[in-house]
RORO-195294 format. One line per field, with one value per residue (C-alpha): residue number from 1; residue in three letters; chain; z, y, x. Coordinates in steps of 0.1 Angstrom, whole numbers, padded with zeros to 4 digits. Each point is the difference from the previous one (the first is absolute). Layout:
seq	c(NUM;...)
type	c(ALA;...)
mol	c(A;...)
z	c(Z;...)
y	c(Y;...)
x	c(X;...)
//
This chain:
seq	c(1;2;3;4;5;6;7;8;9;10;11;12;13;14;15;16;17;18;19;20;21;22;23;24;25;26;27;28;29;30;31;32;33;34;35;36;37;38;39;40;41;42;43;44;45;46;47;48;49;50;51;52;53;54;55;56;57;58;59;60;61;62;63;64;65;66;67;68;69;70;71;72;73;74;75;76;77;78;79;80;81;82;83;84;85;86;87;88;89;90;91;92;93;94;95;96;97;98;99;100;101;102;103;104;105;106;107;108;109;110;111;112;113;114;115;116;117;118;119;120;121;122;123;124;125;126;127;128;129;130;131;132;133;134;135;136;137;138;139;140;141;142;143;144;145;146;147;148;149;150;151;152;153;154;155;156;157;158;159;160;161;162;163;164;165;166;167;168;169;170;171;172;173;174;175;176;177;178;179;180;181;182;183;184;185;186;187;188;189;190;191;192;193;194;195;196;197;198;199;200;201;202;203;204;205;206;207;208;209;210;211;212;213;214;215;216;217;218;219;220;221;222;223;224;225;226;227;228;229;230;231;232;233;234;235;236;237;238;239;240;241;242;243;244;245;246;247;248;249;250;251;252;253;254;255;256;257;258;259;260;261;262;263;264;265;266;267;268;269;270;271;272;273;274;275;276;277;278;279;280;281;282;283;284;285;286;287;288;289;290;291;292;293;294;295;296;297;298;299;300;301;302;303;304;305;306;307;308;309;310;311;312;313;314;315;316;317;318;319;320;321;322;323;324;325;326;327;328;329;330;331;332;333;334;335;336;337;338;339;340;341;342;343;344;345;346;347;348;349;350;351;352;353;354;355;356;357;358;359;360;361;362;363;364;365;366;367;368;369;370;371;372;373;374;375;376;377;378;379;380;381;382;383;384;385;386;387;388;389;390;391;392;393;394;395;396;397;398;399;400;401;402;403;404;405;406;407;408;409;410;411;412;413;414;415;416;417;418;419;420;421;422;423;424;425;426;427;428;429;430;431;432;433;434;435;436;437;438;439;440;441;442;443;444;445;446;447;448;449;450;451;452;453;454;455;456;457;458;459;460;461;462;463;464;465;466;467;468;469;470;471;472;473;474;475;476;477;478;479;480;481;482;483;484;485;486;487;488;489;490;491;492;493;494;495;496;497;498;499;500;501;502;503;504;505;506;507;508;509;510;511;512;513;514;515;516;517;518;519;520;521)
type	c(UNK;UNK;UNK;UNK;UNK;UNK;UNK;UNK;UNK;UNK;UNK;UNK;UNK;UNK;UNK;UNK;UNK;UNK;UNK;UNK;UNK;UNK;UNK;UNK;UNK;UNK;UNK;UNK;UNK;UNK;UNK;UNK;UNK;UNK;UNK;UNK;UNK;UNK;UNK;UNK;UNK;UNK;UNK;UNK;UNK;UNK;UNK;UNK;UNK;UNK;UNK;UNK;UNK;UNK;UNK;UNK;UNK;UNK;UNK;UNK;UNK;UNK;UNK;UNK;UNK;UNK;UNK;UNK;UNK;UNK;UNK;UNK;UNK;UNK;UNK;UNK;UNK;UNK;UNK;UNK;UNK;UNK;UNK;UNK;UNK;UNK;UNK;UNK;UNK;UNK;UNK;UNK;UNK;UNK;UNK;UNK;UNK;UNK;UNK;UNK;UNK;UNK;UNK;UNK;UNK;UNK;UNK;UNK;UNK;UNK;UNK;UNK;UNK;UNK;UNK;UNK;UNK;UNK;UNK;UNK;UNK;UNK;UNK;UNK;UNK;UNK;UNK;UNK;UNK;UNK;UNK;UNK;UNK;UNK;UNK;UNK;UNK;UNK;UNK;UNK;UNK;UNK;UNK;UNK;UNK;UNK;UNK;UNK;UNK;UNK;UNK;UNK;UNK;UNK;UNK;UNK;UNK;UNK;UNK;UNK;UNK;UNK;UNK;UNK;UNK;UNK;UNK;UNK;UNK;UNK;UNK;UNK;UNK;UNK;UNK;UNK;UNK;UNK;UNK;UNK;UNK;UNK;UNK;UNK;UNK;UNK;UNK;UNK;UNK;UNK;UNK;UNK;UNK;UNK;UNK;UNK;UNK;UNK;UNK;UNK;UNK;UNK;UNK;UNK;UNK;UNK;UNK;UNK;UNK;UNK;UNK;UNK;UNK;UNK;UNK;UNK;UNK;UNK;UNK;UNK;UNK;UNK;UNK;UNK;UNK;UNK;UNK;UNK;UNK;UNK;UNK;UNK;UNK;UNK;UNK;UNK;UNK;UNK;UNK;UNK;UNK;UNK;UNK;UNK;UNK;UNK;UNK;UNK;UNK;UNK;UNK;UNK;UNK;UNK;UNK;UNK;UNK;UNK;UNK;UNK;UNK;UNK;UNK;UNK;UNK;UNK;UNK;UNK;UNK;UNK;UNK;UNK;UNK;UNK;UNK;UNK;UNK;UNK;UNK;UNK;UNK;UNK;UNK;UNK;UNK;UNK;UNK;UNK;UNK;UNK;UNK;UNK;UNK;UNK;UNK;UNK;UNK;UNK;UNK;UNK;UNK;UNK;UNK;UNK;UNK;UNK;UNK;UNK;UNK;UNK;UNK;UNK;UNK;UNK;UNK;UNK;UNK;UNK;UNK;UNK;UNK;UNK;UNK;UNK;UNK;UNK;UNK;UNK;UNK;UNK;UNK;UNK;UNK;UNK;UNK;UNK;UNK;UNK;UNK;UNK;UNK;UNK;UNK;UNK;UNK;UNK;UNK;UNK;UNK;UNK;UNK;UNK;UNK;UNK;UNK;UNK;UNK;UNK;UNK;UNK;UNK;UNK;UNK;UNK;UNK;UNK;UNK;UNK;UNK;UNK;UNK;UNK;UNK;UNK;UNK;UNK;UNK;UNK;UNK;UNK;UNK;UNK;UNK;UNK;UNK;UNK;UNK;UNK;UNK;UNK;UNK;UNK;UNK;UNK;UNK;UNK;UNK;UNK;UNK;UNK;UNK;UNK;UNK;UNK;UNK;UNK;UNK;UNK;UNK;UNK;UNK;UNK;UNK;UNK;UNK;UNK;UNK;UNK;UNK;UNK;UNK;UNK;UNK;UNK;UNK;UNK;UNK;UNK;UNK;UNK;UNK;UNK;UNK;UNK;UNK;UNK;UNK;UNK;UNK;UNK;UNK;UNK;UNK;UNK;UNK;UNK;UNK;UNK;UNK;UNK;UNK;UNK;UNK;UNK;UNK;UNK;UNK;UNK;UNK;UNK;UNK;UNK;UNK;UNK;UNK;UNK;UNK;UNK;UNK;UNK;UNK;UNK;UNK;UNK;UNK;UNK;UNK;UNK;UNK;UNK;UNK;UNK;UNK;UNK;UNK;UNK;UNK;UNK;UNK;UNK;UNK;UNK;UNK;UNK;UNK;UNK;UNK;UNK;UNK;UNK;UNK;UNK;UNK;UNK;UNK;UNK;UNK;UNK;UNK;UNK;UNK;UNK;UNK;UNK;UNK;UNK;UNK;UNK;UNK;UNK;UNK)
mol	c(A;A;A;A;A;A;A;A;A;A;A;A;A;A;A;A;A;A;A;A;A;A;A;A;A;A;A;A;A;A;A;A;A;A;A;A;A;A;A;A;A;A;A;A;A;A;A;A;A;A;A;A;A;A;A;A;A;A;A;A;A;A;A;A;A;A;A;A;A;A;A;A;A;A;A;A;A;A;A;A;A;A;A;A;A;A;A;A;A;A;A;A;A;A;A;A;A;A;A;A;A;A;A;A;A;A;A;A;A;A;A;A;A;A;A;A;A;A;A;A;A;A;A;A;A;A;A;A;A;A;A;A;A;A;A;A;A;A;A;A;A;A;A;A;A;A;A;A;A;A;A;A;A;A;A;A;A;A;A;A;A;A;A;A;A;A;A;A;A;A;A;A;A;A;A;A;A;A;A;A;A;A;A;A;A;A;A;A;A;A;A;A;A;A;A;A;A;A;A;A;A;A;A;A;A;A;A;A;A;A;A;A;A;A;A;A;A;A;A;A;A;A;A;A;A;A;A;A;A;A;A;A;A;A;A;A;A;A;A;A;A;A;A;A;A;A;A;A;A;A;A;A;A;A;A;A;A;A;A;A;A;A;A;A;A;A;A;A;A;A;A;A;A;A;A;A;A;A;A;A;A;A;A;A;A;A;A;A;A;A;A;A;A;A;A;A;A;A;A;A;A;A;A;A;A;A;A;A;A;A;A;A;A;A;A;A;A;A;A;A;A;A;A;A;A;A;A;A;A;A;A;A;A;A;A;A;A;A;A;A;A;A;A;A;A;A;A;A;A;A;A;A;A;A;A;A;A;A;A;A;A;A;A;A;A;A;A;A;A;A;A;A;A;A;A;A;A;A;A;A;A;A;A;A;A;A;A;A;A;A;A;A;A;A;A;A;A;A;A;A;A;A;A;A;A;A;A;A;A;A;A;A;A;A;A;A;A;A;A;A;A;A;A;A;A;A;A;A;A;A;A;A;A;A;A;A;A;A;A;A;A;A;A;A;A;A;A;A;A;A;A;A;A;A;A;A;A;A;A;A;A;A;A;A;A;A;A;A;A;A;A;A;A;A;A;A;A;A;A;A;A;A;A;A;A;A;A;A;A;A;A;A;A;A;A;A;A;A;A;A;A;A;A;A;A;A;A;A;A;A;A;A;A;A;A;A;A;A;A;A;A)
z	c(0000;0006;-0032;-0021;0022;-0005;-0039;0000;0021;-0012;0018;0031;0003;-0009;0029;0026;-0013;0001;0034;0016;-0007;0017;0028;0000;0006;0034;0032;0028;0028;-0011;-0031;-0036;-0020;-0032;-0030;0024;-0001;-0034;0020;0022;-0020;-0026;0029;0008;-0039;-0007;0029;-0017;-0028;-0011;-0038;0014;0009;-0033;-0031;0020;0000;-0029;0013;0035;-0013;-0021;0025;0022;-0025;-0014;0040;0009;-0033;0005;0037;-0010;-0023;0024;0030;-0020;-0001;0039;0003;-0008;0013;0029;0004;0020;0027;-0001;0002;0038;-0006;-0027;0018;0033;-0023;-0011;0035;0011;-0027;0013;0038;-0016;-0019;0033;0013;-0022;0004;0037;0005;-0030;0016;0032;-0016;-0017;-0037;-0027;-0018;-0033;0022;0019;-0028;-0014;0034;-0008;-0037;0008;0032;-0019;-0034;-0022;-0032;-0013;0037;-0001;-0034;0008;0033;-0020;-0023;0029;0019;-0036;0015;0003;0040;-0002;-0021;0025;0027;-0022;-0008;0043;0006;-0027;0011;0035;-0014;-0016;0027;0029;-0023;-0012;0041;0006;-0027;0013;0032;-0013;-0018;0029;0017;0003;0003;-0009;-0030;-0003;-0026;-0026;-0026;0012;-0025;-0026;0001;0033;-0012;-0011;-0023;0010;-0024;0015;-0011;0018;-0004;0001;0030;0002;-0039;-0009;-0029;-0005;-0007;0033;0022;0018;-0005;-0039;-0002;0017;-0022;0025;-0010;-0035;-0014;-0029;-0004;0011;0004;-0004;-0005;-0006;-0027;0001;-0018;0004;0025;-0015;0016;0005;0014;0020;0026;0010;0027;-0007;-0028;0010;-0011;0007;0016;-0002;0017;0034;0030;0021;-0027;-0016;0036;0000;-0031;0008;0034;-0019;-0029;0015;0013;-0017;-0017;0000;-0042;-0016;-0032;-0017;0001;-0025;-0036;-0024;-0011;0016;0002;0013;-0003;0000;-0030;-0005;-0005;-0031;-0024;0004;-0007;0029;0023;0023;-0006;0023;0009;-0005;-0036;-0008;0001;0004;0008;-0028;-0025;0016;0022;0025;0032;0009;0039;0009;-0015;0009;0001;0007;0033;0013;-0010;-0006;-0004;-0030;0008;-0029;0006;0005;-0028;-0023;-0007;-0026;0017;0024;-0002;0002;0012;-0021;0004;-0039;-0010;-0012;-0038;0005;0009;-0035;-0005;0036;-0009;-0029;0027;0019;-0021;0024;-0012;0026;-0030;-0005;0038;0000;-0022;0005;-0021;-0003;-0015;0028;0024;-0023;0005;0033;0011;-0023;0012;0036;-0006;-0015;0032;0021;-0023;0010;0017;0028;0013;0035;0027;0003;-0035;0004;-0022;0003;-0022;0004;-0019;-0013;0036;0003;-0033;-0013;0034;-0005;-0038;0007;0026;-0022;-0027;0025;0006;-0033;-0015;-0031;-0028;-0032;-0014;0022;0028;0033;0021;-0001;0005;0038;-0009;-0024;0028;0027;-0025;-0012;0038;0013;-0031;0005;0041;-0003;-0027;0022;0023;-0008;-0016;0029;0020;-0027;-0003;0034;0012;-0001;0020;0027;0000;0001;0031;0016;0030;0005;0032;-0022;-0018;0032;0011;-0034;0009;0033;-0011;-0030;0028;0020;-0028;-0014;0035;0006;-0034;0003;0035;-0007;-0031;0023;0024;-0030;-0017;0030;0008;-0036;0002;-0029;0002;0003;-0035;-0013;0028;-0012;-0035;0007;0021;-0026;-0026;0025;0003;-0035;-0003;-0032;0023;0033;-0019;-0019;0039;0009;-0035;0017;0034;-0007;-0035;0005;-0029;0030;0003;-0034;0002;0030;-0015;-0034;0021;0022;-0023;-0025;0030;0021;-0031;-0003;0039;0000;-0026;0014;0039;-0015;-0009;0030;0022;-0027;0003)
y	c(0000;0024;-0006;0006;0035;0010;-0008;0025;0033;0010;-0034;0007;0036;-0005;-0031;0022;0029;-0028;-0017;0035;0018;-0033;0007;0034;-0009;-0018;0020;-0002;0017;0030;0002;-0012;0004;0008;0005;-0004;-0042;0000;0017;-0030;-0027;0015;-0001;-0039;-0014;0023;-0019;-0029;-0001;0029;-0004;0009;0040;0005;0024;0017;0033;0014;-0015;0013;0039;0003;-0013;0025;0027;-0007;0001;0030;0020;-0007;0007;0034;0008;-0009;0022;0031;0021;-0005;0002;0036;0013;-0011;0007;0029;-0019;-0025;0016;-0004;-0039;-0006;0018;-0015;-0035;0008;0010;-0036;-0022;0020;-0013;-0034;0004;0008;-0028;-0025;0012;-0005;-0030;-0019;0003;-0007;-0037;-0002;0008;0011;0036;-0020;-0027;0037;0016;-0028;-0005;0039;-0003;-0032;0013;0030;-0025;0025;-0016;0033;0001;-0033;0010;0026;-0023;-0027;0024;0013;-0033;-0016;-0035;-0019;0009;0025;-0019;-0029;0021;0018;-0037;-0007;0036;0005;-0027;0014;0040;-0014;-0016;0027;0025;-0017;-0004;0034;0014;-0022;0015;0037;-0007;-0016;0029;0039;0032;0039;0005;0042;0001;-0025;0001;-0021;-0020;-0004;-0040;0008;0028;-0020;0018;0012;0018;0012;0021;0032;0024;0034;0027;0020;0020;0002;-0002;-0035;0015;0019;-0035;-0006;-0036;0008;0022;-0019;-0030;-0024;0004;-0007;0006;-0017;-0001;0030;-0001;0032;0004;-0034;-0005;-0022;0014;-0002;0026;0031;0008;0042;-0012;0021;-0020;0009;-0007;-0035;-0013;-0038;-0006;-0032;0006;-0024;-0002;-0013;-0006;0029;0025;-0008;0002;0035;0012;-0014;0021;0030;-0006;-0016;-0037;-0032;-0018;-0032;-0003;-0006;0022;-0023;-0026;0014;-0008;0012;0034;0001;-0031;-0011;-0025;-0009;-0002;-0007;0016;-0013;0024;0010;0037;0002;-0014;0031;0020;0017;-0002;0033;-0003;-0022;0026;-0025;0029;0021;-0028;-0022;0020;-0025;-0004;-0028;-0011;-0028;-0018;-0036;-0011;-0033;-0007;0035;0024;0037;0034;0009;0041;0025;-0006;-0037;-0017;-0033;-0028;-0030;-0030;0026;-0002;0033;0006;0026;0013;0015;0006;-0036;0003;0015;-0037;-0008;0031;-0005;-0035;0014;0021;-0021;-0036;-0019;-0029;-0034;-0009;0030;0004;-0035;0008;0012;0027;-0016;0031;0019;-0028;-0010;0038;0004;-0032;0006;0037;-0014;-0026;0027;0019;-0025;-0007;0036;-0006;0028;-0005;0003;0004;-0026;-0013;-0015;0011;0006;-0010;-0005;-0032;-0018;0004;0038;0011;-0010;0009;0033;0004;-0012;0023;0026;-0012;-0008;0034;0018;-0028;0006;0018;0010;-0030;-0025;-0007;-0015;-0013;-0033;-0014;-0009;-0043;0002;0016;-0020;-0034;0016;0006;-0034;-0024;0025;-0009;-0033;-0005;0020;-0015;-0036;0008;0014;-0032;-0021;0019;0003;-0034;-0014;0025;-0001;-0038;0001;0023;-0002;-0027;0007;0027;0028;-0002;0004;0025;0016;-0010;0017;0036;-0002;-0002;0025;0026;-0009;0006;0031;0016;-0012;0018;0030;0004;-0004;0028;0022;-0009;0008;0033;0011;0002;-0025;-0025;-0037;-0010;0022;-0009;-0035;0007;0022;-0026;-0025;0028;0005;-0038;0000;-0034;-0003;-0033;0026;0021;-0024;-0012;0035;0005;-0036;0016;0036;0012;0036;0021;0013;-0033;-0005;0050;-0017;-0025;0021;0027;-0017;-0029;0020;0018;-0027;-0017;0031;0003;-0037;-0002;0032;-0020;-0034;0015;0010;-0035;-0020;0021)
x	c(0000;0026;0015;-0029;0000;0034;-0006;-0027;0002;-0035;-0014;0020;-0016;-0032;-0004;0017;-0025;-0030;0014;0007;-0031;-0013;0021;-0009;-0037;0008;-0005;0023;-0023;-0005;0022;-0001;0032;-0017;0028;0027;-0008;0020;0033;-0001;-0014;0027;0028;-0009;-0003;0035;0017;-0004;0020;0027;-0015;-0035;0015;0018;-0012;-0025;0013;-0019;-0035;0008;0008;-0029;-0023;0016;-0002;-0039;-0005;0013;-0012;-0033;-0002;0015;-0024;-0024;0011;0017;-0030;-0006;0038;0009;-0038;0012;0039;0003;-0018;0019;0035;0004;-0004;0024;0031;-0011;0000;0038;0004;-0008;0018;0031;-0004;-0008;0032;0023;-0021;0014;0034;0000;-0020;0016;0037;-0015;-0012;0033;-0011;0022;-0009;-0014;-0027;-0012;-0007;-0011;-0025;-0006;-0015;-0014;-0022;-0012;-0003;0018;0011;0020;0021;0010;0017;0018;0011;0008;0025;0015;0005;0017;-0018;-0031;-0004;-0027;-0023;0007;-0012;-0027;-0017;-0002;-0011;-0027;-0023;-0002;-0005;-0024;-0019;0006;-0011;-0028;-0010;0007;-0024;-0024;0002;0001;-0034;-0020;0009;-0015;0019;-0003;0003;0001;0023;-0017;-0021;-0037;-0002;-0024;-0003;-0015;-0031;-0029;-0023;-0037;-0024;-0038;-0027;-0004;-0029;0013;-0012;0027;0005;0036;0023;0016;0035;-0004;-0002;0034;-0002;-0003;0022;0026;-0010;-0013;-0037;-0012;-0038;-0017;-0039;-0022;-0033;-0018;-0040;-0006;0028;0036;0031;0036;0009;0022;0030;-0009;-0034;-0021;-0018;-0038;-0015;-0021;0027;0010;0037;0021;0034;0030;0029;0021;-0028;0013;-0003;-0030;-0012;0013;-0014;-0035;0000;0005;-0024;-0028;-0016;0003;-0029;-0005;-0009;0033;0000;0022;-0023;-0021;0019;-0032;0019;0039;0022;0033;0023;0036;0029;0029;0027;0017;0006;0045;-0010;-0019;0026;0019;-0030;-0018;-0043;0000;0019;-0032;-0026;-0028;-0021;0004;0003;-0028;-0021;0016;0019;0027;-0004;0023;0034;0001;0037;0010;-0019;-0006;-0033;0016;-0016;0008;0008;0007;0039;-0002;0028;-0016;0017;-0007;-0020;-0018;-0039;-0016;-0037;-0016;-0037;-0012;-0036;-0012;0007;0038;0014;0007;0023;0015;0009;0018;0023;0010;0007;-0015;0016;0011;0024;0017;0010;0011;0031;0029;0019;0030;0015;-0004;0011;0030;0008;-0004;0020;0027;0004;0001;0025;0023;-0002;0007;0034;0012;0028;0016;0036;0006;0023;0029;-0004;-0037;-0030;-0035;-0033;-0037;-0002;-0026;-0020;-0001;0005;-0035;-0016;0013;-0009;-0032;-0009;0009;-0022;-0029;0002;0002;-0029;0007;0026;-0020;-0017;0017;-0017;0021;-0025;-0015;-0030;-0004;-0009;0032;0021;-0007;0007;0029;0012;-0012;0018;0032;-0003;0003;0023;0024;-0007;0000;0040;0010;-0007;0016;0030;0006;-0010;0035;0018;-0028;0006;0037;-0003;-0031;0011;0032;0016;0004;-0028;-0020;0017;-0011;-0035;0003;0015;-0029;-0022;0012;0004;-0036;-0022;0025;-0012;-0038;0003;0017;-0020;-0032;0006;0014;-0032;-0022;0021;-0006;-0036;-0006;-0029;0002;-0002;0021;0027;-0001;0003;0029;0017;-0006;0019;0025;0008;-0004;-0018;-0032;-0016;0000;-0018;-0023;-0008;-0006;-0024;-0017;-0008;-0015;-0014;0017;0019;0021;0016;0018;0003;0028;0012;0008;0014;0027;0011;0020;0013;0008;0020;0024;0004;0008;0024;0020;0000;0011;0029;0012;-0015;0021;0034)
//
């Protein structure tokens, strides 16, 4: 059997990918692995056989790479929105790997290590592929990745632990964002006793409150945006519970006869967002009510219902609610695409593009002090470009962006491809080293140096004023481990949680690679 696996590398990933997401699926108490089953199902088959690890560099960087992209693209947008409040946690972040660092100095010579299995203990604690290469250079031998393979197994499951434990927990959160997985959606009909115009409603105008249908003297329309309100008019309101409840006080009482029920003479339904020119564009750079008598209400992307406010930015794959007169549908249709195929494909220009531009960046290469060099490499270079690109949405006719069910295949198939080489490649050296003195003394200084960062990063987190979610994101970026944050994804359905992780995984590669170089000298 292990012959036919070491003929065929494809085989041998594809049953650790099978096997691990099996694995994965398993709870232990309270916690499931997920994608991080093919790292250790990968580890076990790899240990087996030297042939089983061999060839798998390509597979493992552009699993990497398709991973990283697409979780750029995904977070850019939330990303730079949110940067400036996030400042104090991404130099208190370097501020931590640094005291890790000095950690690893002082409690590898205490167990005897030599510089290369420390830094090696380093990278491998903190899973970063791009230190452990500039270790590796500097040692001139084959100790760091020795200590990287013990270490990385048990960064993995501290960290994984530790994020568990961050998200069954509550803190203040007066720095960060609320987020808008969390703001369900409410729309009533409220009869009008108090005249006013709709543009001068706070909630409006602040773009928490959206109209559609008015009722006036017995007749239903699409409501218009400059609208008077009389006293006696029946509108329907839409928006988070809180401020609906706000703009209702204001306005008048609720009724209890939905106008939306009534279909005979204004409609409303959702479509889809498929047409490329429409991606990067803005609900207000529709003009449904100029060029439909119309009003758009709600965005549904992925799981989460969103108002869909003037400035609010449209991306291919969402599915926007719009409420026309009833013989407008036709020409709305027509707007929008609404076609399941067309969001179901990729533009592999655009990707191609993207990924290549990424890769390119990561080759950039930086000299540094005492003859060593610096690069992003195929982790951070495509993060990086594809936060960018998240951001921007879209250059002329190409469009960045993908559809949210392409993304999220795109980032799951990279995942465990990356995964699932990793194990393989690494399995031998874990084997080789994994029961003998040193190697546990490996195992313990991982261990140390991985609850010391999950702590640190935990009261650096709290200090900082950032919520839960996006604390464990961040310390999933900081680690710089995709499964940590695939668990994190699994545990809380939160865009704050991947805004983190894109924010401290670039800068927690460059801190990293500066620090291994002086643990390894």
């Amino acid at each position: 059997m292990v012959d036919v696996l070491a003929a065929s590398p494809l085989l041998s990933m594809m049953v650790v990918v099978a096997v691990g997401t099996l694995i994965g699926t398993i709870p232990f108490g309270p916690l499931r692995f997920g994608p991080a089953g093919a790292l250790f199902v990968g580890l076990a088959v790899g240990a087996l056989d030297p042939r089983l690890g061999e060839g798998l560099g390509l597979l493992q960087t552009l699993g990497l790479a398709l991973f990283v992209y697409t979780v750029g693209l995904g977070a850019g947008s939330g990303f730079f929105r949110d940067l400036r409040r996030q400042l104090p946690l991404l130099g208190g972040a370097v501020g931590v790997l640094a005291l890790v660092a000095v950690a690893a100095i002082v409690l590898g010579a205490a167990l005897g290590l030599t510089p290369g299995l420390r830094s090696g203990a380093f990278t491998g604690a903190l899973t970063s592929t791009p230190a452990l290469a500039a270790a590796t250079e500097l040692a001139g031998s084959e100790e760091p990745a020795v200590g990287y393979a013990l270490a990385y197994p048990v960064g993995v499951v501290v960290t994984i632990l530790a994020v568990g434990a961050v998200l069954s927990r509550s803190w203040p959160a007066r720095r960060d964002r609320g987020s808008v997985a969390g703001v369900g959606l409410v729309d009533i009909s409220v009869e009008v006793l108090h005249p006013a115009r709709i543009a001068d409603l706070p909630e409006v105008a602040e773009d928490r409150v959206r109209l559609s249908y008015l009722q006036r003297a017995g007749r239903t329309r699409v409501i218009d945006p400059d609208e008077e309100l009389l006293a006696g008019d029946r509108v329907v309101m839409v928006g988070p519970a809180e401020a609906v409840a706000a703009a209702r006080e204001r306005l008048g009482r609720r009724v209890s006869e939905h106008l939306a029920h009534d279909r005979s003479t204004v409609d409303y339904r959702r479509f889809i967002v498929s047409r490329p020119a429409l991606a990067g564009r803005t609900v207000a750079d529709l003009d449904v009510p100029g060029r439909f008598d119309g009003v758009v209400t709600r965005v549904r992307r992925g799981d989460l219902d969103l108002l869909a406010s003037d400035d609010f930015v449209l991306e291919l794959g969402d599915k926007v609610r719009v409420i026309v007169p009833r013989g407008r549908m036709d020409e709305v249709r027509e707007l929008f695409g609404d076609s399941e195929r067309r969001v179901s494909e990729v533009d592999a220009l655009s990707l191609g593009i993207g990924l290549a531009a990424g890769l390119a960046v990561g080759l950039l290469t930086l000299p540094l002090p005492g003859g060593a060099s610096f690069a992003l490499g195929s982790a951070a270079g495509p993060l990086v470009v594809g936060m960018v690109l998240g951001r921007l949405e879209r250059t002329g006719p190409l469009v960045w962006g993908l559809p949210i069910a392409a993304n999220l295949t795109i980032r799951q198939l990279g995942l465990l491809l990356f995964l699932g080489a990793t194990g393989l490649a690494s399995g031998q050296a874990f084997a080789s080293a994994a029961f003998t003195g040193e190697g546990l003394r490996v195992v313990v200084l991982a261990l140390a140096l991985s609850v010391l960062t999950a702590a640190l990063f935990g009261v650096l987190a709290r200090t900082a004023g950032v919520s839960t979610a996006r604390a464990a994101g961040a310390l999933a970026g900081l680690v710089g481990q995709p499964a940590i944050l695939a668990y994190a994804n699994g545990r809380v359905t939160d865009e704050r949680v991947e805004a983190g992780y894109a924010a401290l995984f670039a800068v927690g590669i460059i801190a990293k690679i500066l620090l291994v170089q002086v643990i390894g000298s």
